[in-house]
C-alpha positions in Angstrom: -12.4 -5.1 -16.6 -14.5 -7.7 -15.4 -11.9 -8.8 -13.0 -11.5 -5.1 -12.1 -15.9 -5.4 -11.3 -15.6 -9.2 -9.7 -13.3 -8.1 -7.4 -14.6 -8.1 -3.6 -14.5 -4.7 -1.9 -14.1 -5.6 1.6 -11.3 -8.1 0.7 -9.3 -5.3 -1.3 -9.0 -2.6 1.4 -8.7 -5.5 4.1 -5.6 -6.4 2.2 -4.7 -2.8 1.8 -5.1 -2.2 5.8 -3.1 -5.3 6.9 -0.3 -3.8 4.3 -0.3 -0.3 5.9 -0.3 -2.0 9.0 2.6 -4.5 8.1 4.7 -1.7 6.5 4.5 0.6 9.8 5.5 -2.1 11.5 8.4 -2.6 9.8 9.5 1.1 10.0 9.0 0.9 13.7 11.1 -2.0 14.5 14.0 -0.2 12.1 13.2 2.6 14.1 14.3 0.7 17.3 16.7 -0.9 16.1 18.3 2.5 14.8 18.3 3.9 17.8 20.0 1.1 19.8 23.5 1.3 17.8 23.3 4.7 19.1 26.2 4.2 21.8 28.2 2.7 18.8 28.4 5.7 17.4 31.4 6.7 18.5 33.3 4.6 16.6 31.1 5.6 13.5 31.0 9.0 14.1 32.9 9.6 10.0 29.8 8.4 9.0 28.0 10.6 10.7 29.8 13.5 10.1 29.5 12.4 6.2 25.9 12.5 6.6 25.7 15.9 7.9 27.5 17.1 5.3 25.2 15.8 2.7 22.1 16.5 4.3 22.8 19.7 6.0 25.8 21.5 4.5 24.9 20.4 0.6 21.3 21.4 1.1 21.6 24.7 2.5 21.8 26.3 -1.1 18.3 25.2 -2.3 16.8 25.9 1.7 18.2 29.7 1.0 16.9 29.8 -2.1 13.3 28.1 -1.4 13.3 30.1 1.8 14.0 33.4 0.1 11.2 33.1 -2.3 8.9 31.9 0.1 9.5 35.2 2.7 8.5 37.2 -0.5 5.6 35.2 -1.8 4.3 35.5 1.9 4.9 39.6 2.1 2.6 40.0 -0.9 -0.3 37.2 0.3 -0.5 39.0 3.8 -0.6 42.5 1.9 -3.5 41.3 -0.5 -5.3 40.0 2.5 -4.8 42.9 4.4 -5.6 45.8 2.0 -8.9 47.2 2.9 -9.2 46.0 6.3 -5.6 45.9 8.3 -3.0 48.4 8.5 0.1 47.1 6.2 2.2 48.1 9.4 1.3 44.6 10.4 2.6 43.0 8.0 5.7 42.1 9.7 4.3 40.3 12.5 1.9 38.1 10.8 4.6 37.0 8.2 7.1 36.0 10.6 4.7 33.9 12.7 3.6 32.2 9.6 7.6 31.9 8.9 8.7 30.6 12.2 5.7 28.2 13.0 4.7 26.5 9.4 6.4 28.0 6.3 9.9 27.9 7.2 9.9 24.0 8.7 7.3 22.5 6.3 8.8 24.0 3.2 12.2 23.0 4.4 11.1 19.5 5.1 9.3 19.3 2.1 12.5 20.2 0.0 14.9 17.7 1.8 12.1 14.9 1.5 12.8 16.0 -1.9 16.8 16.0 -1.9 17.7 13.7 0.7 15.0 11.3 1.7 14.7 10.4 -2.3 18.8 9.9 -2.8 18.4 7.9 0.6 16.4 5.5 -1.0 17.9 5.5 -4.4 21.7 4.9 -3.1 20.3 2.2 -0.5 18.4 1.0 -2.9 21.1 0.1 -5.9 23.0 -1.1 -3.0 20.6 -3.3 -2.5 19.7 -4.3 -5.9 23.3 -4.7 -6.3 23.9 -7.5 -3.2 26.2 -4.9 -1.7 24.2 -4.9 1.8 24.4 -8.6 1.3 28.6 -8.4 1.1 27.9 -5.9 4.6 26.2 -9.0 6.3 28.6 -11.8 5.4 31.5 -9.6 6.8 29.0 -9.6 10.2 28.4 -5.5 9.8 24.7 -4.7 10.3 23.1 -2.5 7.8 21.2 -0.7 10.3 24.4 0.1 12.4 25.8 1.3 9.1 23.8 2.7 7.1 20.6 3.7 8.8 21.8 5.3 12.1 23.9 7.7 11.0 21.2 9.2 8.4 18.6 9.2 10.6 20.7 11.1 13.4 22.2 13.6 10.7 18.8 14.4 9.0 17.5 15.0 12.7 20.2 17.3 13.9 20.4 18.9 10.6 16.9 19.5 9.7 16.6 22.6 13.0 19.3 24.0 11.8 18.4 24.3 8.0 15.2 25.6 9.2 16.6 28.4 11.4 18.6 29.4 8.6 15.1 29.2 6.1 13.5 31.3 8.6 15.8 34.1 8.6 16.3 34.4 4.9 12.2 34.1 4.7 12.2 37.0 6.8 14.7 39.2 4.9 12.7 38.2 1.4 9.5 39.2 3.2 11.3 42.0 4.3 12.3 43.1 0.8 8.9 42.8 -0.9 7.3 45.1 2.4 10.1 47.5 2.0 10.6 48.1 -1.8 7.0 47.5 -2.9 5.1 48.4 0.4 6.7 51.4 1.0 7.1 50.2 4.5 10.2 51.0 6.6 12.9 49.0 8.4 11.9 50.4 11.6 7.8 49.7 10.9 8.3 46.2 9.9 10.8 45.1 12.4 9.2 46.8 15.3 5.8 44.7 14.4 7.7 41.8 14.1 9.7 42.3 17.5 5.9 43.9 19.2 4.4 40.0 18.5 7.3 38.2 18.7 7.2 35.1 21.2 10.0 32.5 21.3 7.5 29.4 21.7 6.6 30.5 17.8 10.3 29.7 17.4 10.8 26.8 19.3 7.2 25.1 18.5 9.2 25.4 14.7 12.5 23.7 15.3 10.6 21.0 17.7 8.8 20.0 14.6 11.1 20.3 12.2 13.4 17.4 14.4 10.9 14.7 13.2 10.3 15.9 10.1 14.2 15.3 9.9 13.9 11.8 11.4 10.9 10.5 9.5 12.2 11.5 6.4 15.5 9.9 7.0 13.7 6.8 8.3 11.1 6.3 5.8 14.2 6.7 2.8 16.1 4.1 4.5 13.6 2.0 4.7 11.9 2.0 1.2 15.7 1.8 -0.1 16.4 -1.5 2.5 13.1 -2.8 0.7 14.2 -2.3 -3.1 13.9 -5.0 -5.7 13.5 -5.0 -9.4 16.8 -3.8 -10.6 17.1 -0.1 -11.6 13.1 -0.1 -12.7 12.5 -0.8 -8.6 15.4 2.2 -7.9 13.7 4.5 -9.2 10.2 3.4 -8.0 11.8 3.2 -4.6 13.0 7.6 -5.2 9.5 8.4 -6.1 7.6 6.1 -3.0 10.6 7.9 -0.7 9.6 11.2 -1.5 5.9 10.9 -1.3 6.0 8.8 1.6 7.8 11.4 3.6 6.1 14.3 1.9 2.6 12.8 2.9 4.6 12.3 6.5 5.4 15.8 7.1 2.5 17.4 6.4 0.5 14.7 8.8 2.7 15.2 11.6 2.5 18.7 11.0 -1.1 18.6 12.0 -0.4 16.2 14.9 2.3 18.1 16.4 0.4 21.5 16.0 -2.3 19.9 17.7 -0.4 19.1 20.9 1.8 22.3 21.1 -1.4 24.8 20.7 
């Protein structure tokens, strides 16, 4: 305690500044450096394909599931905010913008910060703890070549395509709740959804959700190249992953939807 009231202000959030400040250096230069090993990939491309499997093939379950709940969830907000003041003929329209433009990459983001940014930094991590990235450099194989670049490129290729696939199954959940429960018809809900339909709603999503893909990937990698502490430090390492990247998404959310609108 009274080290907790000695302690000087300034100093503390000084130090907690030039950390932040440090850190995203750090990510930056792994950034570059991912991104020069990309004309080596050629000769890496099982790892890549690996990665795309994990990230993109393995998640799709929990994206269809997450997805589908989240179409329905959004049916029944936009009904209780329209009753009284909209038609429900609407519905369709104002659900699927909120689908293709936020829900359907953020959630989906979200969820593979969740899945794939935290195993990124857990299986780099014991790697890590373990001296295996170690054994990689004393047989002259970068780390970065081989482990970073091909997650960072599969968890940004991937991450569009899981959210198309979120944004369809959003729209047939929202679909079901206006149909069944609404009492509104196929042709109603799809005709407001076609009426206000513009593809820059779709494309504004899939722009975003490209790095959301990358900075979860990057941020994983580099929390799990950073591990110490034995397993204790692992599983540090999972949690700082996922909220790391969570905390990411949702700020570049803001900063992309800033320059697109």
């Amino acid at each position: 305690m009274l080290m907790a009231k000695n302690r000087n202000p300034i100093r503390y959030f000084g130090r907690k500044i030039a950390n932040f400040l440090r850190e995203f250096g750090e990510i930056s230069r792994l950034l570059g450096r991912t991104f020069s090993f990309i004309p080596r990939l050629g000769r890496d491309r099982i790892l890549l394909f690996n990665q795309m499997e994990h990230i993109g093939t393995n998640s799709l379950p929990l994206v269809i599931v997450i997805g589908f709940f989240t179409g329905m969830v959004s049916a029944w907000q936009a009904a209780y905010q329209f009753k009284g003041l909209i038609t429900f003929s609407l519905i369709g329209s104002a659900v699927s913008r909120a689908i293709f433009i936020e829900l359907g990459p953020v959630l989906t983001a979200i969820v593979i910060a969740g899945r794939v940014g935290a195993s990124i930094a857990a299986e780099l991590g014991t790697m890590q703890v373990t001296e295996q990235i170690d054994a990689l450099e004393s047989l002259g194989i970068s780390p970065v070549r081989y482990l970073s670049t091909p997650r960072v490129l599969a968890a940004t290729m991937m991450m569009p395509i899981l959210t198309i696939f979120a944004n369809i199954i959003a729209l047939f959940g929202a679909f079901i709740v206006a149909n069944f429960f609404l009492d509104i018809s196929h042709k109603v809900f799809f005709d407001s959804v076609k009426r206000f339909f513009h593809l820059k709603d779709i494309f504004s999503g899939l722009f975003k959700s490209v790095f959301f893909g990358g900075v979860t990937a990057l941020i994983g990698v580099h929390v799990g190249l950073k591990t110490g502490g034995g397993a204790e430090g692992v599983g540090k390492s999972s949690i700082r992953a996922f909220v790391l990247s969570a905390a990411m998404v949702l700020i570049l959310d803001y900063i992309l939807w800033t320059i697109i609108f």
